[in-house]
VOMILO-593143 format. One record per residue (C-alpha): residue in three letters; y, x, z. Coordinates in Angstrom, 3 decimals, decimal comma. Example, Ala and Ser with C-alpha at 12.3 -4.5 7.8 and 13.67 -1.06 7.14 Angstrom:
BEGIN
ALA_-4,500_12,300_7,800 .
SER_-1,060_13,670_7,140 .
***
This chain:
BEGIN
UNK_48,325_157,714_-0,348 .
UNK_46,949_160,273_2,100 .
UNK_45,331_158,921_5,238 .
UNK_44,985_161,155_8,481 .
UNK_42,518_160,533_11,069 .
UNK_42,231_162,263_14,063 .
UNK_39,497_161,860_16,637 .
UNK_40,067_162,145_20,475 .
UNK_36,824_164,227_21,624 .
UNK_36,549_164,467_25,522 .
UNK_36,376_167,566_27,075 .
UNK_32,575_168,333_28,027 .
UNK_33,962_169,901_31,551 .
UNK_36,517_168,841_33,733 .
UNK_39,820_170,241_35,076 .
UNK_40,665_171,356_38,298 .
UNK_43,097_169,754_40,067 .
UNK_45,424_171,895_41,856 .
UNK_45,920_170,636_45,458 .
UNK_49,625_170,747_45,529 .
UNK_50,733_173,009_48,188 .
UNK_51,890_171,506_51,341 .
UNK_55,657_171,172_51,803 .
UNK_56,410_173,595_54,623 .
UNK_57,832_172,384_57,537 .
UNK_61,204_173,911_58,949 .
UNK_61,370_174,057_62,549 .
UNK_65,260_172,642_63,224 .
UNK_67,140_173,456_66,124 .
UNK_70,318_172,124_67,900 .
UNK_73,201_173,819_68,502 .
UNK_74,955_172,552_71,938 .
UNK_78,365_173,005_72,595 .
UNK_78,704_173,618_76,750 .
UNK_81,950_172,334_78,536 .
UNK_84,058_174,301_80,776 .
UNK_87,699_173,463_81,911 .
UNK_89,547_176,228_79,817 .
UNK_89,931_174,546_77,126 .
UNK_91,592_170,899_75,829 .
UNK_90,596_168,272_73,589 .
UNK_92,622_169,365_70,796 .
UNK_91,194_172,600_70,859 .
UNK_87,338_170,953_70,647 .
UNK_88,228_168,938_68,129 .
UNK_89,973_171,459_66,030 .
UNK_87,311_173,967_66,618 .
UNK_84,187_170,835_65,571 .
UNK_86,381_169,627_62,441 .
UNK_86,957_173,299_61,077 .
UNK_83,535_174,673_61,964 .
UNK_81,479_171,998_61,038 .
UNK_83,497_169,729_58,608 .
UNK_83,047_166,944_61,305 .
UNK_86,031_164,283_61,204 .
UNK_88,839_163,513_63,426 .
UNK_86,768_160,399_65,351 .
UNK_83,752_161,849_65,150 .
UNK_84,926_165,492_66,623 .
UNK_86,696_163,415_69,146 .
UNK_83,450_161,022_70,324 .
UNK_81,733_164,911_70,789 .
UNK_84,750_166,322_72,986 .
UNK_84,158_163,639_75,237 .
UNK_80,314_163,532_75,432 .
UNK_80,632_167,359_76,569 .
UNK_83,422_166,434_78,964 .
UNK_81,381_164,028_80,451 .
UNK_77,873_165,150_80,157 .
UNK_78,742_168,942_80,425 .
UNK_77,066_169,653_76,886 .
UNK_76,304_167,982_73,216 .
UNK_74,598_168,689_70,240 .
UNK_76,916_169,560_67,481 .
UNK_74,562_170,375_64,497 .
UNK_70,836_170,247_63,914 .
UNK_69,707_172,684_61,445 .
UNK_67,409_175,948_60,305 .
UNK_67,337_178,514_62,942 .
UNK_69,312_180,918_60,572 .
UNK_72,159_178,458_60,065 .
UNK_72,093_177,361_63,845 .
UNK_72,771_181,144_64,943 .
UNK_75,384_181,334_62,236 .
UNK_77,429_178,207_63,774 .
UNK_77,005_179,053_67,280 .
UNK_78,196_182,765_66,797 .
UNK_81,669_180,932_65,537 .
UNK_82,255_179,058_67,988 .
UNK_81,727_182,297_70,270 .
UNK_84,123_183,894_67,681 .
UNK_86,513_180,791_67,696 .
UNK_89,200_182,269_70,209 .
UNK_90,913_180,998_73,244 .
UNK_92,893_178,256_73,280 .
UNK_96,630_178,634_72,782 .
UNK_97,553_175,536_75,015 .
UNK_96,165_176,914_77,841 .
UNK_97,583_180,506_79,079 .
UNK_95,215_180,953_81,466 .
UNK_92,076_180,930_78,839 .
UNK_90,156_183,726_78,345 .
UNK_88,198_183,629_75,216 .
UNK_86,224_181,035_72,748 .
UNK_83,764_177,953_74,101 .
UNK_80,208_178,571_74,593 .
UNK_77,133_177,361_72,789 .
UNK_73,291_177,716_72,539 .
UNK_70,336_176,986_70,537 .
UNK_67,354_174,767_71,712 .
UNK_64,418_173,501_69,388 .
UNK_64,882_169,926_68,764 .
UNK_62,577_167,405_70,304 .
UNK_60,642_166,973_67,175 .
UNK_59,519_170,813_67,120 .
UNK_58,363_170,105_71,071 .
UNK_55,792_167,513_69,642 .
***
């Protein structure tokens, strides 16, 4: 029979921790949909389900909140991401119900209130 021992011998100095690098905050922004009267509630809704994946009732709750307020926030995201979405809806189109409409929705970019802090 062969018998192994090993002994455990300390280590005479001592490691150094790594400080664990600090998760990086990114600054989010909102991207706002503005009202104006060129364009129907179909045409939001379509636009808000196609652009950003929302759904029918939710898409629907955010056509009305810019009819009534004059403007909502349809996304929060990166800054890269929140120009991305708001040149769509830009790039969206006029809406076909309407003869008299002249080109896409607009949209802008504001920090969110956490980044004001």
């Amino acid at each position: 029979m062969l018998f192994y021992f090993m002994e455990v011998i300390a280590p005479t100095h001592k490691r150094k921790t790594q400080a664990r690098p600090r998760e990086q905050h990114i600054p989010r922004y909102h991207v706002i949909l503005l009202d104006d009267d060129e364009h129907t509630y179909d045409y939001v809704i379509e636009m808000l389900m196609k652009i950003f994946n929302h759904g029918r009732e939710r898409a629907f709750l955010m056509a009305c909140e810019v009819d009534a307020r004059g403007r909502v926030i349809v996304d929060t995201t990166t800054l890269e991401r929140a120009e991305f979405k708001r040149d769509q809806i830009h790039a969206y189109g006029a809406d076909w119900r309407i003869p008299h409409c002249k080109g896409s929705m607009s949209a802008c970019i504001e920090p969110s209130e956490d980044e004001c802090l």
